[in-house]
C-alpha distance (Angstrom), angle and dihedral (degrees) to the residues before:
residue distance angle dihedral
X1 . . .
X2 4.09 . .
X3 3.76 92.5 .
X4 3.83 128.4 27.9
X5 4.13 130.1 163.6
X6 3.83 112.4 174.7
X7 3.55 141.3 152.9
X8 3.44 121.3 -152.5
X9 4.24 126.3 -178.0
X10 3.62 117.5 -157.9
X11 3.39 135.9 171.6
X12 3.67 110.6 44.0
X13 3.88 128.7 114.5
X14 4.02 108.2 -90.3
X15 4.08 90.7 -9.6
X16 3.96 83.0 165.2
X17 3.97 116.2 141.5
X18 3.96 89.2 -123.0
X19 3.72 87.3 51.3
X20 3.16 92.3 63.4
X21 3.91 132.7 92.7
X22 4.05 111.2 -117.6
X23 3.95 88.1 -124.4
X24 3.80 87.7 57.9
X25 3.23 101.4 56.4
X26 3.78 98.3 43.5
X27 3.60 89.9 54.2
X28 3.76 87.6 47.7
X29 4.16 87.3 63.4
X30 3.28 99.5 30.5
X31 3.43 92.5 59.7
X32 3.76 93.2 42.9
X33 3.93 90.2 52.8
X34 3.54 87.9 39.0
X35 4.13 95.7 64.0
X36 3.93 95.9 41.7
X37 3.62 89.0 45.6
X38 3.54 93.8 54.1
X39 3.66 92.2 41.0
X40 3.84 93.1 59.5
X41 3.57 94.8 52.2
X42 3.76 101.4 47.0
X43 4.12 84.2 54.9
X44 3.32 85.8 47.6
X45 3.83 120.6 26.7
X46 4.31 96.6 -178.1
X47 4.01 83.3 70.0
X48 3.14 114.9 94.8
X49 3.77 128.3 -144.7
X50 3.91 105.0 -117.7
X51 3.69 82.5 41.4
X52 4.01 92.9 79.2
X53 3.77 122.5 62.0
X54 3.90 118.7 -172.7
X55 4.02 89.1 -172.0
X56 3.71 118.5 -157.0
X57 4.32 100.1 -124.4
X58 3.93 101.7 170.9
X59 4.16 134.6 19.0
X60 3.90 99.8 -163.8
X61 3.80 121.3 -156.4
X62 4.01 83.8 -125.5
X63 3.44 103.9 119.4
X64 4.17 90.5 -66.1
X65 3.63 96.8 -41.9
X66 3.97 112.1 168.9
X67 3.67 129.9 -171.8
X68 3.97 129.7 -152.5
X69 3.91 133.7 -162.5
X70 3.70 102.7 -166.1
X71 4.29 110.0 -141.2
X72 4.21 84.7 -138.4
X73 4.20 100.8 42.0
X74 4.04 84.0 164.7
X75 3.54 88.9 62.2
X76 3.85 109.7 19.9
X77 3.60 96.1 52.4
X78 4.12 93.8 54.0
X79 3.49 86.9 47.1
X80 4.12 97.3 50.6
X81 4.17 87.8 45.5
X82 4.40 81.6 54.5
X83 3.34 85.8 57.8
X84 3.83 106.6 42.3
X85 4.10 82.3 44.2
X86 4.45 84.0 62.2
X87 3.71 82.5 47.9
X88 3.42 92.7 49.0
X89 4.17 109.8 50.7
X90 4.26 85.5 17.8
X91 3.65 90.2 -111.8
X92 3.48 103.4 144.1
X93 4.22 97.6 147.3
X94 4.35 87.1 93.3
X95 4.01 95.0 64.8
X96 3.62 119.2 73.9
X97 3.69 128.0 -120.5
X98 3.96 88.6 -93.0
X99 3.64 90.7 61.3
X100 3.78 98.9 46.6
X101 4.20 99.0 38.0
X102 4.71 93.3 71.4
X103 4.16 80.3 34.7
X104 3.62 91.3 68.7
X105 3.73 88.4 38.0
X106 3.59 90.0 67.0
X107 3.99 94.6 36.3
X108 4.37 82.3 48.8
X109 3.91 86.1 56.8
X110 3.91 97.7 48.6
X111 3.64 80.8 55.3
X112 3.23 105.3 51.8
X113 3.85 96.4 42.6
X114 4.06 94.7 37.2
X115 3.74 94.7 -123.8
X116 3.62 140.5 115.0
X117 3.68 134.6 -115.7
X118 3.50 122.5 -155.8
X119 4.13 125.0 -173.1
X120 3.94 115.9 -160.9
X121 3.72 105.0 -170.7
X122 4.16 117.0 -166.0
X123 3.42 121.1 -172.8
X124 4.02 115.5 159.4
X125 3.56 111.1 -48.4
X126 3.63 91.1 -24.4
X127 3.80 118.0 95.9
X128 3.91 134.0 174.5
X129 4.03 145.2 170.3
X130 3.28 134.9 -160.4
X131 4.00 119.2 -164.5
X132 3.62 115.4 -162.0
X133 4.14 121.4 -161.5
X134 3.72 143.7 177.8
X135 3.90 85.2 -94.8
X136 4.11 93.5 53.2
X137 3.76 115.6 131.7
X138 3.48 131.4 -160.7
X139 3.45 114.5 -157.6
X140 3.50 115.0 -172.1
X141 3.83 93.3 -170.9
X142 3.69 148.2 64.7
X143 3.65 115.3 -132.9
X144 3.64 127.0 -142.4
X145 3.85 120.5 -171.5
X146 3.68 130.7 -149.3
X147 3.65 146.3 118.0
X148 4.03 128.6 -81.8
X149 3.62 140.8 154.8
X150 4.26 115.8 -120.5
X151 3.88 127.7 -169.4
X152 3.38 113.6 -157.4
X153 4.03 142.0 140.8
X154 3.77 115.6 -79.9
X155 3.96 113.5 -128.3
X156 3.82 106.4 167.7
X157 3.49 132.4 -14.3
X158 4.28 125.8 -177.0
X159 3.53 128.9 48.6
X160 3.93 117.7 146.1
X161 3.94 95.7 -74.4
X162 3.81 90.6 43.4
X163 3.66 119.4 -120.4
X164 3.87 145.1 159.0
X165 3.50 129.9 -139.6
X166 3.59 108.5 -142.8
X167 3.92 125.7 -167.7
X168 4.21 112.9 -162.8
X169 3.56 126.0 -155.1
X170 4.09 90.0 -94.7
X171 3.68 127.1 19.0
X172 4.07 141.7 33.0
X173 3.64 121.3 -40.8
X174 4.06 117.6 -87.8
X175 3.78 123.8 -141.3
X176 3.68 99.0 -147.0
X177 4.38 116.4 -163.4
X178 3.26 111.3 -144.9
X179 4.43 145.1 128.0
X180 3.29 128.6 -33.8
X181 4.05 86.2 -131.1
X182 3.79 89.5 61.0
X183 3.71 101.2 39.4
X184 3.61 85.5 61.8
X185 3.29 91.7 41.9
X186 3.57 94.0 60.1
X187 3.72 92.3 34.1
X188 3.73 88.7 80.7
X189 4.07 92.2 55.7
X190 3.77 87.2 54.0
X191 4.28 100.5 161.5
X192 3.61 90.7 9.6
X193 4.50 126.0 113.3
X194 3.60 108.8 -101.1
X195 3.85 131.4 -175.9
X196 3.86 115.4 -149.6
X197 3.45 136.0 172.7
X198 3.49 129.5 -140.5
X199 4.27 159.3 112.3
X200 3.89 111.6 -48.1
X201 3.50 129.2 -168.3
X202 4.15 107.6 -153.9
X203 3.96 123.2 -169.2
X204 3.67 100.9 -117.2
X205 3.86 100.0 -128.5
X206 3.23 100.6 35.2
X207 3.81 103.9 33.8
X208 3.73 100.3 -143.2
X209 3.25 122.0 142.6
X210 4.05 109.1 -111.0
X211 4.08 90.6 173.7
X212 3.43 145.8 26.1
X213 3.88 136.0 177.7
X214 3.35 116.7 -169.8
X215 3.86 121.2 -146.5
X216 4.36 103.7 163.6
X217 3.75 136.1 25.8
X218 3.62 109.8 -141.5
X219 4.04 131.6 -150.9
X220 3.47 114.9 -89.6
X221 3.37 139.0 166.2
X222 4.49 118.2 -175.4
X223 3.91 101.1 -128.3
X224 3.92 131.5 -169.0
X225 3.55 108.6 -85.0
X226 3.99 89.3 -124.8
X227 3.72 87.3 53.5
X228 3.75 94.7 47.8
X229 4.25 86.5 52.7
X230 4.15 87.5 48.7
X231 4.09 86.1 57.2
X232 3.57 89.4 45.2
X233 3.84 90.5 53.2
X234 3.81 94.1 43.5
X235 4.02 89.9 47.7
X236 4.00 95.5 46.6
X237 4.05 84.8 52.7
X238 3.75 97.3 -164.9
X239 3.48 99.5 -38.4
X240 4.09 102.2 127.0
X241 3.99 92.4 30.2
X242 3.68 89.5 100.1
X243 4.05 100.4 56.7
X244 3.59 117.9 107.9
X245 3.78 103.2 -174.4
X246 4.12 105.9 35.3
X247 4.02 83.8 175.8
X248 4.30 86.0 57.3
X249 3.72 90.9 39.5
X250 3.83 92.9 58.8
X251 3.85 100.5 41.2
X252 3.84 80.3 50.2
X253 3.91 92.4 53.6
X254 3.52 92.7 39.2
X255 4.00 100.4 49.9
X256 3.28 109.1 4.2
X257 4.34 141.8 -102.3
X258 3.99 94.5 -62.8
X259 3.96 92.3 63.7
X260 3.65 108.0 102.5
């Protein structure tokens, strides 16, 4: 066979296709057509969606083993090997939400029925699979590592592995791991600002701040905000007084001297 897209579960008590509810197993394909639909037309926005058909050709009394012949091979195939490539190095922060939404469908049914589904995708020469557990993530981030400093509002703090729950000026709420020395520490400023300084862990396209381990508290003190622009002043010491055009002066920070 040239071509072949099937997904197979094994390993689950009575995972037969007439075992199975009707609802299950239409979620099971939708979900499957779903991704690889979605796939296609993120590479390729000029595609639309009811123009690609990943039709179900074969239910085999295999376990549930199910077998596809996309209506678009030239495009659906590509976009099934994109996929099983996230699967692959757990790099899931190139497919859209679209893509990943019917992927954790599927990985929610292996779950729930303790099996595992594997895809084996053949397209030419080119061949794929992608095995999906109980212990399959989905990651729909990047992480980047480094170290920053945060202010925020503490809400709670302790617990037996000690954390903090830390509310900034703008955003959602962070539950921050850290000592038990500092979650005591900051147990006693319960409600109050805080500045702290520790590891983050920011989603790479979106920059927020998915985790946060705090390892020092650090002195701070909330000021007006027209006192806090009178430091500023008295730190810059004369350095901005001679720019004309602060609008130009940005731009030109921002982007550089050849943006008009």
């Amino acid at each position: 066979m040239e071509n072949q897209l099937t997904l197979r579960f094994t390993g689950g008590a009575d995972l037969k296709p007439q075992a199975l509810r009707a609802k299950e197993l239409a979620d099971i394909i939708e979900n499957f057509e779903a991704a690889i639909t979605a796939a296609v037309v993120a590479h390729d926005p000029t595609i639309k969606r009811e123009q690609v058909a990943v039709a179900l050709i074969a239910v085999n009394d295999q376990s549930i083993g199910l077998a596809f012949a996309p209506n678009l091979p030239d495009l659906t195939y590509p976009a099934a090997f994109r996929i099983a490539e996230a699967f692959a190095t757990q790099r899931f922060a190139g497919l859209p939400a679209a893509v990943l939404s019917p992927l954790r469908g599927l990985v929610r049914f292996v779950r729930q029925r303790g099996c595992i589904a594997e895809v084996k995708i053949k397209h030419g020469v080119q061949t794929a699979t992608i095995s999906i557990t109980a212990q399959t993530r989905i990651e729909a981030f990047t992480p980047v590592d480094g170290e920053t400093i945060l202010y925020g509002q503490v809400i709670r703090a302790g617990g037996v592995d000690p954390k903090v729950e830390l509310k900034p000026p703008t955003g959602k709420a962070l539950f921050c791991s850290t000592t038990e020395e500092i979650a005591i520490q900051l147990a006693n400023r319960l409600y109050q600002q805080v500045s702290v300084q520790g590891c983050a862990t920011w989603d790479q396209e979106t920059l927020e701040i998915k985790e946060f381990r705090i390892t020092k508290v650090l002195t701070y003190t909330k000021k007006p905000l027209t006192q806090a622009f009178k430091l500023l002043k008295e730190n810059a010491q004369g350095a901005f007084d001679a720019i004309e055009d602060v609008n130009q002066y940005v731009t030109t920070v921002r982007y550089g001297e050849d943006v008009a």
